[in-house]
Backbone as JSON, one array per atom type, in Angstrom:
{
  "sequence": "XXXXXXXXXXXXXXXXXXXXXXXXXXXXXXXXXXXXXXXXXXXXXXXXXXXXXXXXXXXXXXXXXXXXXXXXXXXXXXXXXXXXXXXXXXXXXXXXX",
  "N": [[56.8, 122.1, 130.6], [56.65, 118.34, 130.26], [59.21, 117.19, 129.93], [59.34, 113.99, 129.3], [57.35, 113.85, 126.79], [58.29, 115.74, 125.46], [60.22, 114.34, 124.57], [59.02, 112.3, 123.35], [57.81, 113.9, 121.22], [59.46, 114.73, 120.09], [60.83, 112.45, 118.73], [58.51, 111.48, 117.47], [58.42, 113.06, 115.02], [61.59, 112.8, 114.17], [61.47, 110.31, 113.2], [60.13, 110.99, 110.55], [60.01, 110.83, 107.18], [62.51, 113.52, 106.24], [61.03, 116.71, 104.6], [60.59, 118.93, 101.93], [61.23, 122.72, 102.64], [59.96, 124.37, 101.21], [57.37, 123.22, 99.99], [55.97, 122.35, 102.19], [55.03, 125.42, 103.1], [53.75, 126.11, 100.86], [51.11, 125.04, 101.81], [48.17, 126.03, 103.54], [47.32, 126.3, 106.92], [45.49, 124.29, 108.2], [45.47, 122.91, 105.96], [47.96, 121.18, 106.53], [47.31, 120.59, 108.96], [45.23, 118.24, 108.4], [46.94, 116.85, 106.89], [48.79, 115.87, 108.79], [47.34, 114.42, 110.59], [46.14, 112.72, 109.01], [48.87, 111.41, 108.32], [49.02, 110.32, 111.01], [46.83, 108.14, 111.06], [47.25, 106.89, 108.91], [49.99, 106.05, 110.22], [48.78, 104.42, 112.48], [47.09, 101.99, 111.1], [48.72, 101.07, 109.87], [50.39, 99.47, 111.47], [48.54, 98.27, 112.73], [48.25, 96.43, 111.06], [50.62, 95.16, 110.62], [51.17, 93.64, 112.64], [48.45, 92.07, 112.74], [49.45, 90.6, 111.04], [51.49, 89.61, 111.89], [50.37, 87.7, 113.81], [49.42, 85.49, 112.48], [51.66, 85.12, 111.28], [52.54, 86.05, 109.44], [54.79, 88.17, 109.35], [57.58, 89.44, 110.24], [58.98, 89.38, 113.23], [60.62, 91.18, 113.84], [59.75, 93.49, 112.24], [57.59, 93.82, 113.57], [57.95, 94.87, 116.15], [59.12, 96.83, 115.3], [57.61, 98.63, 114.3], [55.48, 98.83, 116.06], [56.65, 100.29, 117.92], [56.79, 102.81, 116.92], [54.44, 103.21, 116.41], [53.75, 104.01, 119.52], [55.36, 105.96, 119.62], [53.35, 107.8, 117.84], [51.25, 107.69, 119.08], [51.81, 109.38, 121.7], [53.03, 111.37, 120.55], [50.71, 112.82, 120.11], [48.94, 112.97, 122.45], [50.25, 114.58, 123.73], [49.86, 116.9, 122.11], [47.49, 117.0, 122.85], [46.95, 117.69, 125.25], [48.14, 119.77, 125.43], [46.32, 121.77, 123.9], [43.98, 121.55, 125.58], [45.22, 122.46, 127.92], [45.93, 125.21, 127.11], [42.95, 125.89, 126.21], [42.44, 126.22, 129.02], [43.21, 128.32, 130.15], [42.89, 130.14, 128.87], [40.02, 130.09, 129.2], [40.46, 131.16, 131.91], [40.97, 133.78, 131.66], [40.15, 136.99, 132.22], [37.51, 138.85, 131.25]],
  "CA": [[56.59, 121.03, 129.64], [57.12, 117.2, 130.46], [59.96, 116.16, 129.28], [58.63, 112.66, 128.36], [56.67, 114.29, 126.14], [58.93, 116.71, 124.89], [61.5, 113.94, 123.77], [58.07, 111.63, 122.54], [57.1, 114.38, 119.91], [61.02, 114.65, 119.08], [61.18, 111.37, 118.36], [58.4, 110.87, 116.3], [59.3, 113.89, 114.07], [62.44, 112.36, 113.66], [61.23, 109.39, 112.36], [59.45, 110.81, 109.58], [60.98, 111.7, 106.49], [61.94, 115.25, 105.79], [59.94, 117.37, 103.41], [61.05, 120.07, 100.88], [60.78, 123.38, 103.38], [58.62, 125.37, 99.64], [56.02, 122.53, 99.65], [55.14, 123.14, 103.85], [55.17, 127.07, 103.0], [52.62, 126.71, 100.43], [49.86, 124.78, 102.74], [47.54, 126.46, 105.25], [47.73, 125.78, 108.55], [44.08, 123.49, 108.31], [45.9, 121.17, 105.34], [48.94, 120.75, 107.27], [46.74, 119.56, 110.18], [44.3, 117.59, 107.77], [47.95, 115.73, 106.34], [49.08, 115.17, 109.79], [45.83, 113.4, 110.83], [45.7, 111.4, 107.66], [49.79, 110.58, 108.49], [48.63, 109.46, 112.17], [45.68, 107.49, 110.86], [48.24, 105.87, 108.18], [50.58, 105.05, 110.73], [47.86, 103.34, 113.0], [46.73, 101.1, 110.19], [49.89, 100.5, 108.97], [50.77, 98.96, 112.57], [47.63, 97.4, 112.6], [48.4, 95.57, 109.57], [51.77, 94.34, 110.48], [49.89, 92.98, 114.24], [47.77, 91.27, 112.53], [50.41, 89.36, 109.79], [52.49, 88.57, 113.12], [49.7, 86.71, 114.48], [49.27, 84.89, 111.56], [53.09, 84.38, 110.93], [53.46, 86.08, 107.7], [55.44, 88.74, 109.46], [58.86, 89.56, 110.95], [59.17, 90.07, 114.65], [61.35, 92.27, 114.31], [58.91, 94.5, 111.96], [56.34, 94.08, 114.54], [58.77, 95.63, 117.41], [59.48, 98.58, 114.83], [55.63, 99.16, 114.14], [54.62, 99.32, 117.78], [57.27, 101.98, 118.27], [56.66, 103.72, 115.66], [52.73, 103.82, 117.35], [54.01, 104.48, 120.69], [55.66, 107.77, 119.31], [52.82, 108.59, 117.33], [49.98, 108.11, 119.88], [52.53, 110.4, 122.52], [52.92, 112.71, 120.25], [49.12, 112.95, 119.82], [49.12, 113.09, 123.8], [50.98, 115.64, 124.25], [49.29, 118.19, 121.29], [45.79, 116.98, 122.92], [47.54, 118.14, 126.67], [48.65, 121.52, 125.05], [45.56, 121.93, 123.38], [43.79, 121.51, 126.68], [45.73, 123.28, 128.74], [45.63, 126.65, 126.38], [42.01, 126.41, 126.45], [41.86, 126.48, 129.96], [44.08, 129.18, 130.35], [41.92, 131.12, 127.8], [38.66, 130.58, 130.33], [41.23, 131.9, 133.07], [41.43, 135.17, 131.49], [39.0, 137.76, 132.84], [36.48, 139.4, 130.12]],
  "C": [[57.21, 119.75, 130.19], [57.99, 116.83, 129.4], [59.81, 114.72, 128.65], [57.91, 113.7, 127.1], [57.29, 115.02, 124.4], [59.92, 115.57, 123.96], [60.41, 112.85, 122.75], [57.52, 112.55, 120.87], [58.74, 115.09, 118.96], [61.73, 113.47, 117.92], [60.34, 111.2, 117.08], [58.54, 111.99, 115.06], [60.22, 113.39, 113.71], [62.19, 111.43, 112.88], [59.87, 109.34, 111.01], [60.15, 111.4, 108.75], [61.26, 113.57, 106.42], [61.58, 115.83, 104.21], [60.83, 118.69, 102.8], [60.25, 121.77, 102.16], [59.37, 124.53, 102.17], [57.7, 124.71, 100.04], [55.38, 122.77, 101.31], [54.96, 124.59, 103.86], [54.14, 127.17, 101.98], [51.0, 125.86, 100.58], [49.72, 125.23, 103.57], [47.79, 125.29, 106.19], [46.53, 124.65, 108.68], [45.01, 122.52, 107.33], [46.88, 120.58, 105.92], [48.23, 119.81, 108.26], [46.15, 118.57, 109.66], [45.49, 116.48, 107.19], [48.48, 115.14, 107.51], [48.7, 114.39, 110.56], [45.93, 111.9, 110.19], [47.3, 110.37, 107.94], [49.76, 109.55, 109.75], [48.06, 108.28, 111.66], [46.79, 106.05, 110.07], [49.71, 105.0, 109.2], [49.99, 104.03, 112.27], [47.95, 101.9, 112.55], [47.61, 100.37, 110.05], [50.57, 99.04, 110.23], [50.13, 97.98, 113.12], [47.4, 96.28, 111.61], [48.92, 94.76, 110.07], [51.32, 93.2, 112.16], [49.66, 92.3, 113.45], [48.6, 90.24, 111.46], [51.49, 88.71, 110.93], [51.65, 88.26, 114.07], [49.59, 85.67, 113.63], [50.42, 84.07, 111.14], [53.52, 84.64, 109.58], [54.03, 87.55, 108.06], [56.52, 89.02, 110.13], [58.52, 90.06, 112.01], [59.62, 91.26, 114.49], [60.69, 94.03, 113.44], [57.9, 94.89, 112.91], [57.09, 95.24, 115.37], [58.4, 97.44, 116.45], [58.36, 99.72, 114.57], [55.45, 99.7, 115.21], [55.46, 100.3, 118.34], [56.69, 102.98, 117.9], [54.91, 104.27, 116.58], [53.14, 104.38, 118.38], [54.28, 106.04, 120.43], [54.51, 108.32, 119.02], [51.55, 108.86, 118.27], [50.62, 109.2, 121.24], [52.8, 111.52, 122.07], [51.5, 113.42, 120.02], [48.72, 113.31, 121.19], [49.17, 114.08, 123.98], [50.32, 116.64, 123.32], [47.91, 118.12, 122.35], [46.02, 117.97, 124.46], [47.84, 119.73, 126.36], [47.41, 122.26, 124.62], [44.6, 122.29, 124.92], [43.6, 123.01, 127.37], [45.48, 125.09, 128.38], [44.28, 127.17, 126.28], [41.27, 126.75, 128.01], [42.09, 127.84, 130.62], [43.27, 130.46, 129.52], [40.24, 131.3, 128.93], [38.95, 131.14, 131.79], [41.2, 133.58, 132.98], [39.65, 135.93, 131.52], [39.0, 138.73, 131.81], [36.42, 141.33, 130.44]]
}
């Protein structure tokens, strides 16, 4: 495992709140992925928002900076599942029938 990687999908875990461990125990494994999508997507937008109000000037630098982190993590951690994802299926057409 790449380390970059490894500390990119640490990071952005960290920077999301934590959740009640009952309420992740009573969603399948498909809504979990279907909320983690929708949290990507939301923190796209959300980043895309604040971009566009600090071109404009109706937003804080220093929100911008925290936005475009905040993306950086989330598109690396997106990286790195798509790289695992990958990799496992290749490893799956490796294995003799």
């Amino acid at each position: 495992m790449d380390v970059k990687s490894l500390f990119a999908t640490q990071r952005y875990a960290a920077s999301k709140p934590a959740v009640d461990p009952g309420q992740t125990a009573q969603h399948s494994a498909t809504e979990r992925f279907t909320d983690t999508f929708k949290d990507f997507s939301a923190t796209l937008a959300q980043s895309e928002n604040i971009a566009k109000a600090a071109m404009t000037g109706g937003a804080d630098p220093h929100a911008l900076v925290q936005a475009l982190a905040q993306t950086e993590l989330a598109v690396e951690a997106a990286v790195t599942v798509r790289n695992k994802v990958v990799e496992a299926y290749q490893e799956i057409l490796r294995m003799p029938v």
